[in-house]
Every structure is written in structure tokens, then in C-alpha cells.
C-alpha positions as CSV (number, residue, x, y, z in Angstrom):
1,X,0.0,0.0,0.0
2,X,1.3,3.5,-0.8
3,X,0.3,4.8,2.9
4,X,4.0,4.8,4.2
5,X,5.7,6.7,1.3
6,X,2.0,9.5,1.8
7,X,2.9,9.3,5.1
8,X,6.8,9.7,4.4
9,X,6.1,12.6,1.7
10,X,3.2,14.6,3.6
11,X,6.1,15.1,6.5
12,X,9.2,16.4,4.5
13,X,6.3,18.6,2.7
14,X,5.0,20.1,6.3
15,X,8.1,20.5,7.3
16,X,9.3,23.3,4.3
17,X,5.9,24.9,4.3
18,X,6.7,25.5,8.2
19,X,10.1,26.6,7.7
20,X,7.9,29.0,5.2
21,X,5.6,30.6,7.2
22,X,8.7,31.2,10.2
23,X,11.5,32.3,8.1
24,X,9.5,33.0,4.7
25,X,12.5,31.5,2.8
26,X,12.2,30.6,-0.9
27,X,13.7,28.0,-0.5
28,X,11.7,26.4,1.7
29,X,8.8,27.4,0.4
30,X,10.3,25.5,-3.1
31,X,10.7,22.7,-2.2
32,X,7.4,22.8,-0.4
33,X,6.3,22.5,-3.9
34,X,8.5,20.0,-5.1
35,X,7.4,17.3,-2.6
36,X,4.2,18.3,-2.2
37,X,3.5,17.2,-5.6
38,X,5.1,13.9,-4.6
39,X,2.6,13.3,-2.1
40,X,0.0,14.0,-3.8
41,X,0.6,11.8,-7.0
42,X,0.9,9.1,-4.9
43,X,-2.1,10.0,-3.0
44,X,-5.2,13.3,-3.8
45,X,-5.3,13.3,-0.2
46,X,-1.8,15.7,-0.7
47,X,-4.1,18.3,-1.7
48,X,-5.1,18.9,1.5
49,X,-1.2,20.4,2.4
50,X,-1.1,23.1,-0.2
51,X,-5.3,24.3,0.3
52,X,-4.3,24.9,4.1
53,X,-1.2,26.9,3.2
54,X,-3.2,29.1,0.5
55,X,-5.8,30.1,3.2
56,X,-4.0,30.3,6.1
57,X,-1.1,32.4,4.5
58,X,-3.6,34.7,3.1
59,X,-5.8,35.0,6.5
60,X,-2.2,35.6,8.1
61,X,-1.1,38.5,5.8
62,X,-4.4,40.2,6.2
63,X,-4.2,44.1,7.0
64,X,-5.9,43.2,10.4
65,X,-2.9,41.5,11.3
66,X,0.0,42.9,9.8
67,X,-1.2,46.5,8.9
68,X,-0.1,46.2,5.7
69,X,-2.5,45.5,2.3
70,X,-2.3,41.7,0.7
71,X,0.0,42.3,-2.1
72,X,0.0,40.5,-5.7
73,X,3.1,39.1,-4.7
74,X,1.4,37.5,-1.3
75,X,-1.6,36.1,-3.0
76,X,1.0,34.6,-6.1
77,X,3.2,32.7,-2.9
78,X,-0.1,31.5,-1.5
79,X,-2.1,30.4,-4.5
80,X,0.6,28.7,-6.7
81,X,1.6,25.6,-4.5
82,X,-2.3,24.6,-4.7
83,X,-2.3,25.8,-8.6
84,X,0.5,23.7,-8.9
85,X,-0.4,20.3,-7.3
86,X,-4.3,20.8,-9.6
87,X,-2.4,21.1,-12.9
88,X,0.4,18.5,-12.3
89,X,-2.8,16.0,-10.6
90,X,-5.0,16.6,-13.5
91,X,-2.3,16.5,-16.3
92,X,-0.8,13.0,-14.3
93,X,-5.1,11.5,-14.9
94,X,-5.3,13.0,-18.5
95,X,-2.3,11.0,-19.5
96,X,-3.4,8.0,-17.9
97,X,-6.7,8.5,-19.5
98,X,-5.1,8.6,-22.9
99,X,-2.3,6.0,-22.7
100,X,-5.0,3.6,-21.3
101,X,-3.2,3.3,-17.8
102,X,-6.5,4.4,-15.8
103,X,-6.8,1.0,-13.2
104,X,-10.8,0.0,-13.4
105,X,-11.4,1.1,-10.1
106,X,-9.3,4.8,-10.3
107,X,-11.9,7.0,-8.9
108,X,-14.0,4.5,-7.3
109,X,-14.1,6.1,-3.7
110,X,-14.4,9.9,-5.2
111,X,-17.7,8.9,-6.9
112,X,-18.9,7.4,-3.6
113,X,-18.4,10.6,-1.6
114,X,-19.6,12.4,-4.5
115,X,-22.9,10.1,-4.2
116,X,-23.0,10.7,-0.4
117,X,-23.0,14.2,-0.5
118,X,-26.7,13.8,-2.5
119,X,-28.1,12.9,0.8
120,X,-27.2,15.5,2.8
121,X,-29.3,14.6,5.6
122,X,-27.3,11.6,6.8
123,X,-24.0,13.3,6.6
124,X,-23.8,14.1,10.3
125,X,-24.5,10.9,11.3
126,X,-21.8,9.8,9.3
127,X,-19.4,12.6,10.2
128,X,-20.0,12.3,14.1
129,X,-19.4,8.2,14.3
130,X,-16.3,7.9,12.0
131,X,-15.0,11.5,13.8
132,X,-15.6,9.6,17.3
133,X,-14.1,6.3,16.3
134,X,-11.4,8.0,14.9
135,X,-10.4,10.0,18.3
136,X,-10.3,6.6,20.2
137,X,-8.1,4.9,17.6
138,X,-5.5,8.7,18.1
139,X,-6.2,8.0,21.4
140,X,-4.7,4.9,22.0
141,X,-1.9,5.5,19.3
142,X,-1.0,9.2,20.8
143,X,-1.9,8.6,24.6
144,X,1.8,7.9,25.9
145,X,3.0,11.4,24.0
146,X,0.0,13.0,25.5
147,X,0.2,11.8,29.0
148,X,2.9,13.9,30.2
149,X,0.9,17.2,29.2
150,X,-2.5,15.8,30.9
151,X,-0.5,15.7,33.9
152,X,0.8,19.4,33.7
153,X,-2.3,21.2,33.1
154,X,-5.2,21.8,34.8
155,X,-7.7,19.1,32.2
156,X,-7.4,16.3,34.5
157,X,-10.8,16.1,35.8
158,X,-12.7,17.1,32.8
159,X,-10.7,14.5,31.2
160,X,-11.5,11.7,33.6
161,X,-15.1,13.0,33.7
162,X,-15.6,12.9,29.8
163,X,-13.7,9.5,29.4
164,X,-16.2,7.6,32.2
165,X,-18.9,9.2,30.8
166,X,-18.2,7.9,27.4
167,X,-16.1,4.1,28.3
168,X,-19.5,3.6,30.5
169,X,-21.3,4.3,26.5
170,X,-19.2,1.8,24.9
171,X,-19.4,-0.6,27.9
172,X,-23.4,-0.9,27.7
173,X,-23.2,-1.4,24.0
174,X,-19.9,-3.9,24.4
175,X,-18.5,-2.0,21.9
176,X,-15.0,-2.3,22.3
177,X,-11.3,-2.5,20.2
178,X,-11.2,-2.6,17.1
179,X,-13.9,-0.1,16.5
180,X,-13.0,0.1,12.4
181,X,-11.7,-2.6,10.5
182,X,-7.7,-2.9,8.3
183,X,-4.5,-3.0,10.2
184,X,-6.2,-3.5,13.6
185,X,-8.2,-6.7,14.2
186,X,-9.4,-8.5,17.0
187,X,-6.6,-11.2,16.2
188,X,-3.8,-8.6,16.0
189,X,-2.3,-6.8,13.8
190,X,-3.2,-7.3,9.6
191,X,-6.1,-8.7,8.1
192,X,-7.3,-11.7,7.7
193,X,-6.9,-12.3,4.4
194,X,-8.3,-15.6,3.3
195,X,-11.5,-16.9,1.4
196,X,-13.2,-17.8,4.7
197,X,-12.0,-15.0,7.2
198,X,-12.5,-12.1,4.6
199,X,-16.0,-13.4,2.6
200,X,-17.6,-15.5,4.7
201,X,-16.6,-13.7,7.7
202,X,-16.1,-16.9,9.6
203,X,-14.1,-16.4,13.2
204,X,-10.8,-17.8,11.6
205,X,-8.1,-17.6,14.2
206,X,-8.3,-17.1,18.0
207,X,-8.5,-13.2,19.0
208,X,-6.1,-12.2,21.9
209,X,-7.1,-11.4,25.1
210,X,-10.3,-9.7,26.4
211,X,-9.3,-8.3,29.3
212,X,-6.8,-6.6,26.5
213,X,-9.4,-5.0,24.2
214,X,-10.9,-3.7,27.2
215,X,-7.6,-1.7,28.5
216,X,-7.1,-0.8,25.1
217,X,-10.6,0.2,24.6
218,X,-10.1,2.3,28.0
219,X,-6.8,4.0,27.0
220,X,-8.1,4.8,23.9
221,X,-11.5,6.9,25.3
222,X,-9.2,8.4,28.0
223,X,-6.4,9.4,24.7
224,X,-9.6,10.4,22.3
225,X,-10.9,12.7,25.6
226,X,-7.3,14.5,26.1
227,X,-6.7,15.0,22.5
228,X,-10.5,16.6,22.1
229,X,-9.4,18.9,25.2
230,X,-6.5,20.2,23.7
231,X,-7.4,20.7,20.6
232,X,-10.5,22.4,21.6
233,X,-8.6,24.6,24.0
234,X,-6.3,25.4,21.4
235,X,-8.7,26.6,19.0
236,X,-10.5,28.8,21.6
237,X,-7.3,30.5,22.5
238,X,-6.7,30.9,18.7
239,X,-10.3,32.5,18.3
240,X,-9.4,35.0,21.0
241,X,-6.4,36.3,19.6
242,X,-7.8,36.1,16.2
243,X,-10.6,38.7,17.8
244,X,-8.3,40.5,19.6
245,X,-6.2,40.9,16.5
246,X,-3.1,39.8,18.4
247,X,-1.6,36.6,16.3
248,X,1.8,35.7,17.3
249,X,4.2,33.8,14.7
250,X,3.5,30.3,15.9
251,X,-0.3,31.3,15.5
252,X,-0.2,30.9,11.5
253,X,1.8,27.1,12.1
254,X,-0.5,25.7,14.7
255,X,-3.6,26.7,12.4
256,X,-1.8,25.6,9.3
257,X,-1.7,21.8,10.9
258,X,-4.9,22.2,12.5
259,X,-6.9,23.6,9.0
260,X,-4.5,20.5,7.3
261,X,-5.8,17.9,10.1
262,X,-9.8,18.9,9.0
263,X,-9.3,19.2,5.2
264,X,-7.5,16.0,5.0
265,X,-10.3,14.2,7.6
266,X,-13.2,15.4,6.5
267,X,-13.2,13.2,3.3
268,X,-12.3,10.2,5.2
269,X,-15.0,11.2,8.1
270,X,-18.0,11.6,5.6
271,X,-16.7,8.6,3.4
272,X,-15.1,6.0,6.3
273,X,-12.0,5.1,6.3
274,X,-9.1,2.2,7.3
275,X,-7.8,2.8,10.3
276,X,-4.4,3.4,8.6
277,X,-5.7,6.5,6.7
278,X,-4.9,8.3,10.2
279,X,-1.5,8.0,9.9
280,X,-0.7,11.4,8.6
281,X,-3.0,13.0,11.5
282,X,-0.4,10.9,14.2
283,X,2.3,13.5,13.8
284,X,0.3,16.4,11.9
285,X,-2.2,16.6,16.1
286,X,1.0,16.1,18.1
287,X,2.7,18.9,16.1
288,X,0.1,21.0,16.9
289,X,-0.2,20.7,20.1
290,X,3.2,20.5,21.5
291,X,4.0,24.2,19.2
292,X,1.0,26.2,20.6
293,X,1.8,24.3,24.5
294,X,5.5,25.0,24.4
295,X,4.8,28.9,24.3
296,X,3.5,28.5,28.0
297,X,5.9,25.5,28.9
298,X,7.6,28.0,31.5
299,X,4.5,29.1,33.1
300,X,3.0,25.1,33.0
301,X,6.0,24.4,35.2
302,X,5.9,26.9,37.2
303,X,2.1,25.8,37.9
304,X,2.6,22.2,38.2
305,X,4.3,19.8,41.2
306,X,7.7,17.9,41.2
307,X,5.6,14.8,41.8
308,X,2.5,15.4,39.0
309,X,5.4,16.0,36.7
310,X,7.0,12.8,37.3
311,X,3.8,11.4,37.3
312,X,3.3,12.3,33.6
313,X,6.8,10.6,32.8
314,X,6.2,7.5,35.0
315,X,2.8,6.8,33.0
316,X,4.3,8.0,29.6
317,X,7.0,5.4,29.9
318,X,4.5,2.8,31.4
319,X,2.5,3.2,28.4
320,X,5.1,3.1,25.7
321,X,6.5,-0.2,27.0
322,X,2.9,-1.7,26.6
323,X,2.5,-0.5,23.4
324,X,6.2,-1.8,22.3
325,X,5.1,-5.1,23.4
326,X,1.7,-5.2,21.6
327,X,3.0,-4.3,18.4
328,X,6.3,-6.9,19.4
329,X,4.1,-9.7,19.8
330,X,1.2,-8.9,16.9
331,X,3.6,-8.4,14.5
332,X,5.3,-11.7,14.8
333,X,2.2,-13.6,14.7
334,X,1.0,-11.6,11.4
335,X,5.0,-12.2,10.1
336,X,4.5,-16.2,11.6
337,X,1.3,-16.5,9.9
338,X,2.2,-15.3,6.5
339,X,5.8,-17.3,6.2
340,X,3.6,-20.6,6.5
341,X,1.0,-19.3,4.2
342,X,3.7,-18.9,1.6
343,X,5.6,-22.1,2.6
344,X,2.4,-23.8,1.7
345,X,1.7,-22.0,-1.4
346,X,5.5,-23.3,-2.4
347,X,4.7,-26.9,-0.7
348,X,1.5,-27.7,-3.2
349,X,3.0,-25.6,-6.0
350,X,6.5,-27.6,-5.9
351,X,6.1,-30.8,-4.0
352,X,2.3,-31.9,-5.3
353,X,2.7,-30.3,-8.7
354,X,-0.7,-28.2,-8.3
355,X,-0.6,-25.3,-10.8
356,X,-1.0,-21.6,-9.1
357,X,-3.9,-21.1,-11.7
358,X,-5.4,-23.7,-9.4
359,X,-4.9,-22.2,-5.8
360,X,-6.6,-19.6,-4.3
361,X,-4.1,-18.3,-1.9
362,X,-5.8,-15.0,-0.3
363,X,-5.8,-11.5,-1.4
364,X,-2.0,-11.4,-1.6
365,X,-1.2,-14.4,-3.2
366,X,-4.0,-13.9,-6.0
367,X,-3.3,-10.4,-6.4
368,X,0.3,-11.4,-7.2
369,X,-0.7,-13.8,-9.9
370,X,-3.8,-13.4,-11.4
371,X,-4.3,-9.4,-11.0
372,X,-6.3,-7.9,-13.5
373,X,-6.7,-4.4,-14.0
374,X,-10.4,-4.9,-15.5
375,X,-12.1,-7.6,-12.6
376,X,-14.8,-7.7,-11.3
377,X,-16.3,-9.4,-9.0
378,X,-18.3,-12.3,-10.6
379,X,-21.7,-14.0,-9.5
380,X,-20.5,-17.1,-9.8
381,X,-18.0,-16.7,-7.1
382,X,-18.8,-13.9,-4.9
383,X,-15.4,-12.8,-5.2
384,X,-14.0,-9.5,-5.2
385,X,-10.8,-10.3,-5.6
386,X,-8.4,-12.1,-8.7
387,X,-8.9,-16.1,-8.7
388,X,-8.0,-19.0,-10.2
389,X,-10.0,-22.3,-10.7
390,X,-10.2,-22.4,-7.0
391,X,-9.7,-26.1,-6.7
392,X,-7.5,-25.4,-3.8
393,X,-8.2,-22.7,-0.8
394,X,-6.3,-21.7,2.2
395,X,-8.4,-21.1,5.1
396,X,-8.5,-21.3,8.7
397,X,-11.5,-23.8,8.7
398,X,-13.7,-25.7,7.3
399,X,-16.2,-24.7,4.4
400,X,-18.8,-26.7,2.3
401,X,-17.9,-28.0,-0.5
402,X,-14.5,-28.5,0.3
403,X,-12.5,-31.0,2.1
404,X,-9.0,-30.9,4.1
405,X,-5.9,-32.2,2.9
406,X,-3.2,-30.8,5.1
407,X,-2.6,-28.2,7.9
408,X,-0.2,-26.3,8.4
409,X,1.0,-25.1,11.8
410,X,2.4,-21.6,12.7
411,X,3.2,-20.2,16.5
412,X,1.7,-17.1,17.7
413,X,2.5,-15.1,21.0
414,X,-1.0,-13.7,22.0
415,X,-2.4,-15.6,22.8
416,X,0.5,-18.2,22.9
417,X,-0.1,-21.2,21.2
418,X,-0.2,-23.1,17.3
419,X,-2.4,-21.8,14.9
420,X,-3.4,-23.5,11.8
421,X,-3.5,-22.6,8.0
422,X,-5.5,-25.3,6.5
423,X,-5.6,-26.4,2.2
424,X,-8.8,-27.8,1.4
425,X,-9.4,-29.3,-2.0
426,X,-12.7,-29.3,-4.0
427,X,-14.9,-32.2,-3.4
């Protein structure tokens, strides 16, 4: 997937466009440019960096601010990165377009928003669940950066108030981690890839603990309630100035990541998303925060104990040692599980002379041999991935129709014990 080199891109781009709006270098604000259009041919979402900069760099320059009248020049350094990124975007699809490299599914996702937006009256609904699920999944991911600063200000019991308030929700409902589907699963870490996992939604494979989707559940509300806080507090300090016509320097970068945040969410909140499409917002919210905060750092200090402050460390460090050892331990089983997946694939392919036009191997394996740019997914399967003949399917149990041949065992850490890959063969 192209989410790590988005991810990858969308920083080094932040990072000029900051040095921009500090130092108002041309340099920086070049090669803002440059890798902003990276980002954004490998992902649209990119837009979303160069339409923040255009409005907030104009709202900045504005005579209420700087006493001065928005010049040609201004408006020119504001408006051409997001010129820019349109025309390189829109040339990048008209050549695809007529060199017949457009995938089937290119724009699949765009006309579904597009289609959503025709019904405006269950937008909100939309926008408020994926907006809350999303602030427990940056919960859990940012609470051991965030603890430290929940200890040093004065949002402790509003915090602790707002996160019973809304656990005690989830706990009446038994709604609990994962709340959204990809990366995270109730087994772990990656999907579950196979006929019978991702079709016929079957159980598959043993999830990990309960007691563990609870805590994580837990530190997730209590991570989703601290980062709502902040950010909150942060925009109503912003508003005041902005009233008071009093913006400070660090003013036009804290709105800059905070306008970027919603323009690059508000797709993904109205549409519903993976939960790895809030990886940009994992350093674009911290950013944010720890800018506008370390203004005041002195006089949080001043106001805060010896012993809440190493309080915030204590539970910081607590925190990121649980974490290392989730993603330790779910990661090896995900690793563990696909190794035997592909020493099977080679085991039947190999050793029992079974043709891969015959297997059906999972998303991954299909997709690696039978992709076709023009599928779709066909009634007399159900499929909607690539396949085969199908007179061979990896699964994790059994399924009409079908009968097992051979399983396969792989270890797993959480819980600890052997898992199993079964091949079952047509009847």
C-alpha cells in the first residue's frame, strides 16, 4: 500500500511549508512544492497540504494583522503551490486516460463521496461516528505522547469526567477495540486475508485477550478525551487572539496543521476510512499541540508539582512499553502467519505439482498472480478479488464443498499457542 511513502512525503512537505511561514525563505517554500506534488501523486489526499497553506497564509497577511494591504506578490506565494499540485494532478489522470493506464477502479471512492453528499441529511450521522471512532483509535496511538501534558495542566478532571462518561457508552453497548476494520483486528495486527475469514466472515483464528481489548478500549477513550481537550482549548485560544487581533508567529503554524488535520479528515469522516488512513493525523495533532503548548511550557511548570510531573513521565513510559510489546508480539504472529501461508503456497505448488492457476491463496497471493486491472467481481463466485480455478483454498476452517488435505502449523504469542493454515481441496 502507498500509505507509508503518503505518510513519508506529507512530513518532508510540512516540514518546508513551516520553515515557510517562520522564516518566509524561498527555498523552503520551493521545495514545499516540489514534494508536495510527490505526495500528492501518490495519493489526492496531498491536496489537503497546499489548500491549508493558501488560506491560512492569506488570513495571516491580512491588514488586520500585519497592517499592511495583501500584495500580488502574497496572494502569487499563497495560491501557486495549490495551482501547482491541480495542474500536475489533473495532467498525471489525462495522460493515464489517454495511454489507457487508468486502473478500473481509479476514482471508485471519489464517486462514492460524490454520491454521499446527495443525501445531505445523513451526513452528520456519518461525520460524528467515524470522527468519534477515529479519536479513540489517536487516542490509543497518541496517549503515551500525550500523557505527560494531561498531567501538567489543569484538564485532569474534565478528562477523567468525559472518558467515564463515554467508556461507560461503549461498555453498555460492548462495543469495544477494534472499532474500524484494516491493520487492527481482533486477532492482532493485519487482516485476515483468506476466502473464509474475509468473505464468509467466519471467526478464523483465535482473537487475543479480552481483558486486553478492554484496556485498550479504556486508553483509547481516555487518549480520544485529552486530544478533544486540547485541541479544543487550542482553537479557543486561537479565536481570542484572532478577535483580539493579536496573532503571534506560531499562530499561522499551529492553524496551518490544525486547518490541514480537517481538510485532510473530513473526506475520510463523511466517506469511512481504514484505520491506517490516520496516519498522517499521528504526527500532523502532536505537532500541533506540543508548538501552541511549548509557548507556556515555562508558566505550565511553574504551575505544576515535582511529583505530577513525574507522574506524567512514570505513566508515559508505562505506556510506551505496553505498546512496544503489543506491536512486538502482533507483529510476529502476522509475520508467523504469513511465512507458513507462503511455505504452503511453495509446498502444493513444488512438491504436489498443483498449478498456481489452481490455488486460491488469499488477497495477496491472487493479487500477485492473477491481477487484472479490469475484474470484477463475478456472480459465480462472490469474489472480489483475482482467482483462479479455486480447486485449492487456504483457510483457517472448514467450508462446504470442500475437504481438508493438510494443515499447516504456525506459533503465535497472544495468545501463545499453534495456529493453523489449512488447504482444502474441491470435493
Amino acid at each position: 500500500m502507498t500509505d507509508v511513502y503518503f505518510v513519508t512525503f506529507t512530513a518532508i512537505t510540512l516540514l518546508f511549508f513551516i520553515r515557510f511561514l517562520q522564516e518566509k525563505k524561498w527555498i523552503d517554500w520551493t521545495f514545499g512544492i516540489v514534494f508536495s506534488l510527490v505526495a500528492i501523486l501518490c495519493r489526492q489526499f496531498g491536496l489537503f497540504i497546499p489548500m491549508a497553506f493558501c488560506v491560512i497564509f492569506l488570513f495571516v497577511n491580512l491588514k488586520t494583522f500585519t497592517n499592511k494591504k495583501i500584495t500580488i506578490y502574497t496572494i502569487l506565494q499563497a495560491i501557486l503551490p495549490l495551482f501547482i499540485g491541480l495542474a500536475v494532478l489533473l495532467f498525471f489522470q489525462n495522460w493515464m486516460k489517454n495511454t489507457g493506464r487508468t486502473p478500473f477502479a481509479y476514482g471508485a471512492q471519489t464517486g462514492r463521496l460524490w454520491s454521499l453528499l446527495q443525501n445531505p441529511m445523513e451526513l452528520p450521522i456519518r461525520f460524528f461516528k467515524n470522527t468519534f471512532i477515529a479519536f479513540v483509535y489517536l487516542g490509543w496511538f497518541l496517549l503515551p505522547l500525550l500523557a505527560k501534558r494531561w498531567t501538567r495542566t489543569n484538564s485532569r478532571r474534565w478528562v477523567i469526567l468525559l472518558s467515564a462518561v463515554v467508556f461507560s457508552v461503549l461498555l453498555y453497548f460492548y462495543k469495544l477495540m477494534p472499532l474500524g476494520k484494516n491493520v487492527i483486528q481482533k486477532t492482532g495486527i493485519g487482516p485476515l486475508s483468506l476466502y473464509d475469514t474475509m468473505m464468509l466472515d467466519l471467526p478464523g483464528i483465535e482473537s487475543i485477550y479480552s481483558w486486553l481489548w478492554l484496556l485498550i478500549t479504556g486508553l483509547g477513550v481516555v487518549g480520544g478525551s485529552l486530544l478533544f481537550y486540547l485541541i479544543t482549548s487550542i482553537l479557543l485560544k486561537i479565536l481570542t487572539r484572532i478577535w483580539n487581533r493579536n496573532l503571534e508567529r506560531e499562530d499561522a503554524v499551529v492553524l496551518f496543521l490544525l486547518l490541514g488535520a480537517f481538510i485532510y479528515f473530513l473526506p475520510i469522516a463523511l466517506h469511512g476510512f481504514f484505520d491506517r488512513y490516520l496516519l498522517p493525523l499521528l504526527f500532523l495533532l502532536p505537532l500541533t499541540i506540543f508548538i501552541f503548548y511549548d509557548k507556556n511550557n515555562t508558566k505550565i511548570i511553574r504551575n505544576s508539582s515535582e511529583n505530577i510531573a513525574y507522574l506524567g513521565m512514570y505513566i508515559s513510559t508505562l505506556l510506551f512499553i505496553v505498546m512496544f510489546i503489543f506491536s512486538i508480539t502482533t507483529t510476529h504472529d502476522y509475520l508467523s502467519l504469513n511465512r507458513t501461508r507462503w511455505e504452503a503456497v511453495r509446498d502444493l505448488n513444488e512438491f504436489e505439482n498443483i498449478p498456481f492457476s489452481d490455488i486460491d491463496g488469499g488477497l495477496e497471493f491472487n493479487g500477485l498472480y492473477f491481477y487484472d486491472a479490469e475484474y470484477q467481481t463475478q456472480d459465480t463466485t462472490g469474489i472480489w478479488w483475482w482467482t483462479g480455478k479455486r480447486d485449492y483454498v487456504f483457510s483457517f476452517s472448514e467450508m462446504p464443498d470442500f475437504e481438508a488435505i493438510k494443515r499447516y502449523k504456525y506459533e503465535r504469542w497472544m495468545p501463545p499457542h499453534n495456529a493453523e493454515i489449512w488447504i482444502l481441496k474441491r470435493k
